[in-house]
N, C-alpha and C positions, 0 to 999 in steps of 0.2 A: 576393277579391283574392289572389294567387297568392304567396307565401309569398319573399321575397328573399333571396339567399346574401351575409350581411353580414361573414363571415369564413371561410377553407378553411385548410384543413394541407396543409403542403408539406414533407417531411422529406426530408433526403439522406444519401446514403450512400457515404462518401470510403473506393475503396480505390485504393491507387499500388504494392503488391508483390504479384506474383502468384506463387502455391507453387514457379513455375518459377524465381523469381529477375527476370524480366524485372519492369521497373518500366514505370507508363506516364506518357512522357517531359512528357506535356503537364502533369502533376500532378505531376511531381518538386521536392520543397522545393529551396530552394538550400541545402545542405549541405555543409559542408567534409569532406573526407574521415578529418578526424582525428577529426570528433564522428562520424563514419559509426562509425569502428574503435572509441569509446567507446562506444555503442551495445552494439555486436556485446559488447565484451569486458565491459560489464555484465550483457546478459542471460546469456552464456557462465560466467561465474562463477557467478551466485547462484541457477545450475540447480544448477552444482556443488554448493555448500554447501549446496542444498536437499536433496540425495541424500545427504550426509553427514552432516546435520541428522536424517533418519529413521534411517539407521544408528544414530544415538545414543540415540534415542530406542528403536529396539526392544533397544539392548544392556541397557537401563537408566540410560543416563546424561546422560538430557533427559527431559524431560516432554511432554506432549500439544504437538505440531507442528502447526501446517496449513501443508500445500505449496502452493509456487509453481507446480511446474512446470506451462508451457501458457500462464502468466497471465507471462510475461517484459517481452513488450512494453509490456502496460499498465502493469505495474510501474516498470522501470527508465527507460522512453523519456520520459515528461510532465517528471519532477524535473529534466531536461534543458533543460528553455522556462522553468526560473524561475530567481530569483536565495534566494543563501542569508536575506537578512531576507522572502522571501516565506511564509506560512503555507503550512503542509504538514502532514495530516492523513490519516494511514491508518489502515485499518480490520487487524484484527488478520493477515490474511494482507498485511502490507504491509513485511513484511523486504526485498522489490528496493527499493521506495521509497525507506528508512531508507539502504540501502546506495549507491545511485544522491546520495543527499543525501551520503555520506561518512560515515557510522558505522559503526563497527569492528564487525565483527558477534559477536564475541566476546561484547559486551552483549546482541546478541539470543540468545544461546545462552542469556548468563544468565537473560533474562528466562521464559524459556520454563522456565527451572528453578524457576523460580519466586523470583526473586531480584528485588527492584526497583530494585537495582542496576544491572539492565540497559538503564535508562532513561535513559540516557547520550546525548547525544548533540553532535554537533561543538561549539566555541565558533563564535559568532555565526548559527549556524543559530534559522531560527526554528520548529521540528518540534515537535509535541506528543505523547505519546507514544495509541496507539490506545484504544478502548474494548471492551470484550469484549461488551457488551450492545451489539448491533447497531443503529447508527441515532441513537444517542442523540447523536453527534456533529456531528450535519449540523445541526443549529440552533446550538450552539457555532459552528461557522464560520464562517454567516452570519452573527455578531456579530465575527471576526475578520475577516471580509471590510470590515464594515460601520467598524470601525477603522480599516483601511488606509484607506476613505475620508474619512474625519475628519479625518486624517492631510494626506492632499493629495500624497502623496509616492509616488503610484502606484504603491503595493505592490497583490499581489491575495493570495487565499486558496484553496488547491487541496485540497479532498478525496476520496475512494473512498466508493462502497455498493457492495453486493452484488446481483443482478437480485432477493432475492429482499426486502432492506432496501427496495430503492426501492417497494414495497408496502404500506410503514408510515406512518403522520402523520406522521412527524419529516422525512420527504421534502419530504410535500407543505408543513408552517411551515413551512420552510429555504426552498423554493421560491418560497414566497409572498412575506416579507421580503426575498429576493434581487432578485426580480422587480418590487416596489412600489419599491425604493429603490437600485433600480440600484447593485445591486452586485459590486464587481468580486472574483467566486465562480467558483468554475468548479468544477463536479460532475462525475467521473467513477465511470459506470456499469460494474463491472466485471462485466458479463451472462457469466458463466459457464457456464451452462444448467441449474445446480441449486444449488436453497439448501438446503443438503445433502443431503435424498433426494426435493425438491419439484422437476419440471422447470418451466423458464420458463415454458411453456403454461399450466402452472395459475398463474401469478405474478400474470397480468395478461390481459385480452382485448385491449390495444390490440394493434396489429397491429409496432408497436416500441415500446420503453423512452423513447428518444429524446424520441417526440413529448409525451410529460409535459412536456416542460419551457412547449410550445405554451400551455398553461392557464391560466401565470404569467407570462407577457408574459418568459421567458427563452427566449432561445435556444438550439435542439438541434440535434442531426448523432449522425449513428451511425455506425462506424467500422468495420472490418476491423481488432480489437483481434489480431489475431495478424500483422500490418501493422506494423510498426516506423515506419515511412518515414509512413505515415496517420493513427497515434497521434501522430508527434512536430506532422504538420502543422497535426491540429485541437486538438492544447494549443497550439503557437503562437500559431495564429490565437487560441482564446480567452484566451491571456495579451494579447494588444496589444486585444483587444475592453475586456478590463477595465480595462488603463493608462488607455486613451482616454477612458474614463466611459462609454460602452454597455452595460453590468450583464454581468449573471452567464450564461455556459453551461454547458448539460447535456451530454457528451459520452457516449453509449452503447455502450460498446466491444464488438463481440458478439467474445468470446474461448472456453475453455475449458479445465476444472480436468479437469488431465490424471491428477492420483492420487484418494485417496479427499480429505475433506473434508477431518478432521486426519486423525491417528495413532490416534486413537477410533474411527475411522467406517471402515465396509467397504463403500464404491461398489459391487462385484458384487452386491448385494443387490437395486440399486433399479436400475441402469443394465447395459446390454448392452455387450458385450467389442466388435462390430461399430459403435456408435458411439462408441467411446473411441476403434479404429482408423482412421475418418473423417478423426476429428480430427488424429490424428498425422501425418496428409499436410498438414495447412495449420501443421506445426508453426512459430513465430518466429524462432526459431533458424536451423534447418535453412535456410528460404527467405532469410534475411537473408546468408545464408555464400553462398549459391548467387550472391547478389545482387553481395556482395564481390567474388568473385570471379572473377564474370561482368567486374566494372567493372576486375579486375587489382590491388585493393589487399590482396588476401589471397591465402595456397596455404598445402600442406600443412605445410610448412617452420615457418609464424609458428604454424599451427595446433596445431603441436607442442609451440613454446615455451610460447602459452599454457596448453597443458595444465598442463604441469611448474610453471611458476609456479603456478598456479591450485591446484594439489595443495601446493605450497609451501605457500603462504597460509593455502589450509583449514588444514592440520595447524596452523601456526601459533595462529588464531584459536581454533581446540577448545584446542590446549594452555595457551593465557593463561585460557581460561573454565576449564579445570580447575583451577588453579593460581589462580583466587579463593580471598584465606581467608575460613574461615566470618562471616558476618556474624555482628553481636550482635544478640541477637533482640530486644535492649529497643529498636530500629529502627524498629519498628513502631509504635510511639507517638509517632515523629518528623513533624515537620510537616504533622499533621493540624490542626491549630488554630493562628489566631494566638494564642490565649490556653485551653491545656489544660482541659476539662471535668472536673469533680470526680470520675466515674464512672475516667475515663483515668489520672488521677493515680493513684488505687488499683488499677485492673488493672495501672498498672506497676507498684507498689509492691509485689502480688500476686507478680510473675514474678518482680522480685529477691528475694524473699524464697523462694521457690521455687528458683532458681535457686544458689541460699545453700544451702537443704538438701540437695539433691542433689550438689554439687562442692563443698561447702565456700566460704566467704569468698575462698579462692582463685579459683576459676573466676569471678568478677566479675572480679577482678585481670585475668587473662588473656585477656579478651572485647577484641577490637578499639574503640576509642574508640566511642562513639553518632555517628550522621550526623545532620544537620538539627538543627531545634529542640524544644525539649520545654519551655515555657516555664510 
C-alpha cells in the first residue's frame, strides 16, 4: 500500500523594500508617514551610538560591546507593533530594542561597564533586562506569554535568539509550550549568519530557521530582516495573531552582523572581507533613506539636522554615563533573596569590615546609600 502525504511544509518569505529603495506596492503595510520617519530616525541613531559605543570601549571607557550595526531593522522596527505593558525580552545585543522601547541609553553604557545600575528601564514598561547565557530566556517567555493569557487582556510576549541559539533545547521547550497552549509569543530569529565564528550552514540542515516553528504546531515566515517595511509587517501580523488567540510565531529575519561579534572577537578571522561587502549593499539604512526619499518625506537638508542632533544626544548620554557616581559595592548583596542566606550575611559583613580597614570607618560614611534590599 503506497505510503500517503498526511502533512507538507509550506514556508514564505516576506520581502516589501528592495536595496533600490523601490517598495512592492501590493505588500506595502499601511503606514503613516510619521512612524515611516520614526523608523528611519531610530535605526539612524542607534548606528550612531553603536559607533560611539566601540569608540569607548577601545579608549578604555566601556567594557566588552556587541554591535548593532547590520542588525537595525530587526532591532528597532518590531518594539514598534507593541504596546509598553507588552513583554519584551532581548537577548544581549538588543540595545536598538531597549532604545526603540524608550531607554535612555546612558543605562546601557552603564551596563556594559559593568554596572547593574544600567538596568533601568522606562516607568510602566514591561522589558526585562537580557540574559548573557544564550537561550535560557526563551522558556522564561513562554511562561510570560502564557500570563498574558491568564490574564484575558491580550497582551503578547516578544523575544530575540540568535541563528545560532535557535539550535539549543531551550528553543525547541519554548516552542513546544507555545505551540500546545496557544500562546500569544511571538519568536524572532535574528539569523545573522554566524554564532560568532560558527556560519548558519553548520547551525542547522533545514533548508530555513523559519520552518522550526512547523513541528510545534507555531506558525513561521522568514523575512528580509534588513527590510524595515517586511520586519514591521510580519511583527504586525504576529502581534494581532496573538491578541486574537491563534498562539505564538516564529519569525526568521535572515539579516547580518556587520562588525565583529563583540569588542572581544575579531570576525577577519573566520569570515571574508568579500562577504561583509555583499552584505553592505542590502544595508537597512541606506535602502530605507532611498525609500524616504523616493516617497519625498526626507532630503539632504532634514538629513543634516538629524545628524547634529544625533551627535547632540550621544555626547549627552556618554556624558550623564560618565558622570554616575561610584556605586557602593555592598549592592551587590541587594535583592538577591527575599530572605538573606547565612553564607551572604557574612560575605557582607566580610567586605565592611574590609572596607573599614582599607579607608578607615570613614569611607563607609562616604559610600552612596545601599539600593534594594538586604533583609
Amino acid at each position: 500500500m503506497p505510503l500517503k502525504t498526511i502533512a507538507s511544509l509550506d514556508i514564505k518569505r516576506l520581502e516589501i523594500l528592495g536595496v533600490d529603495g523601490k517598495v512592492d506596492k501590493a505588500l506595502m503595510p499601511k503606514v503613516s508617514d510619521k512612524l515611516l520617519l520614526e523608523m528611519y530616525r531610530l535605526m539612524f541613531q542607534i548606528r550612531a551610538f553603536d559607533e560611539r559605543a566601540i569608540l569607548l570601549q577601545r579608549s578604555g571607557r566601556l567594557g566588552t560591546y556587541p554591535m548593532i550595526t547590520g542588525q537595525e531593522a530587526t532591532q528597532c522596527v518590531p518594539p514598534l507593533a507593541l504596546k509598553p505593558s507588552d513583554w519584551v525580552v532581548p537577548t544581549y545585543r538588543g540595545g536598538g530594542v531597549y532604545f526603540a522601547r524608550g531607554m535612555q541609553m546612558r543605562y546601557g553604557l552603564l551596563y556594559w561597564a559593568g554596572d547593574d545600575r544600567g538596568t533601568q528601564f522606562p516607568d510602566g514598561n514591561c522589558d526585562m533586562i537580557f540574559s548573557i547565557p544564550v537561550g535560557t530566556h526563551l522558556t522564561q517567555v513562554a511562561g510570560l506569554a502564557w500570563g498574558q493569557k491568564l490574564k484575558g487582556q491580550g497582551g503578547v510576549a516578544l523575544t530575540y535568539c540568535g541563528d545560532g541559539t535557535s539550535s539549543k533545547g531551550d528553543l525547541h521547550e519554548a516552542l513546544t509550550f507555545a505551540g500546545q497552549f496557544k500562546l500569544p509569543a511571538i519568536y524572532i530569529i535574528e539569523n545573522n549568519g554566524w554564532a560568532i565564528s560558527v556560519p548558519r550552514k553548520r547551525q542547522a540542515a533545514s533548508q530555513t530557521l523559519a520552518q522550526k516553528a512547523w513541528g510545534y504546531g507555531v506558525h513561521g515566515v522568514q523575512v528580509d530582516g534588513n527590510d524595515a517595511l517586511a520586519v514591521y509587517t510580519a511583527t504586525v501580523e504576529a502581534v494581532a495573531r496573538a491578541r486574537k488567540g491563534d498562539g505564538a510565531t516564529l519569525i526568521e529575519c535572515e539579516t547580518y552582523r556587520m562588525g565583529h561579534h563583540t569588542t572581544a572577537d575579531d570576525a577577519t578571522r573566520y569570515r571574508e572581507d568579500k562577504e561583509v561587502e555583499s552584505w553592505k549593499k542590502k544595508d537597512p539604512i541606506s535602502r530605507f533613506k532611498k525609500f524616504l526619499t523616493a516617497k519625498k518625506i526626507w532630503n539632504d537638508k532634514e538629513e543634516g539636522t538629524l545628524k547634529t542632533t544625533t551627535n547632540a544626544w550621544i555626547d549627552q548620554e556618554v556624558k550623564a554615563y560618565e558622570e554616575f557616581p561610584a556605586p557602593n559595592p555592598l549592592n551587590m548583596f541587594a535583592d538577591n533573596y527575599s530572605a538573606a542566606p547565612w553564607h551572604l550575611i557574612e560575605q557582607r559583613a566580610e567586605l565592611e569590615e574590609l572596607l573599614k580597614f582599607k579607608g578607615g570607618a570613614k569611607i563607609l560614611m562616604e559610600l552612596p546609600p545601599t539600593e534594594g534590599r538586604f533583609p
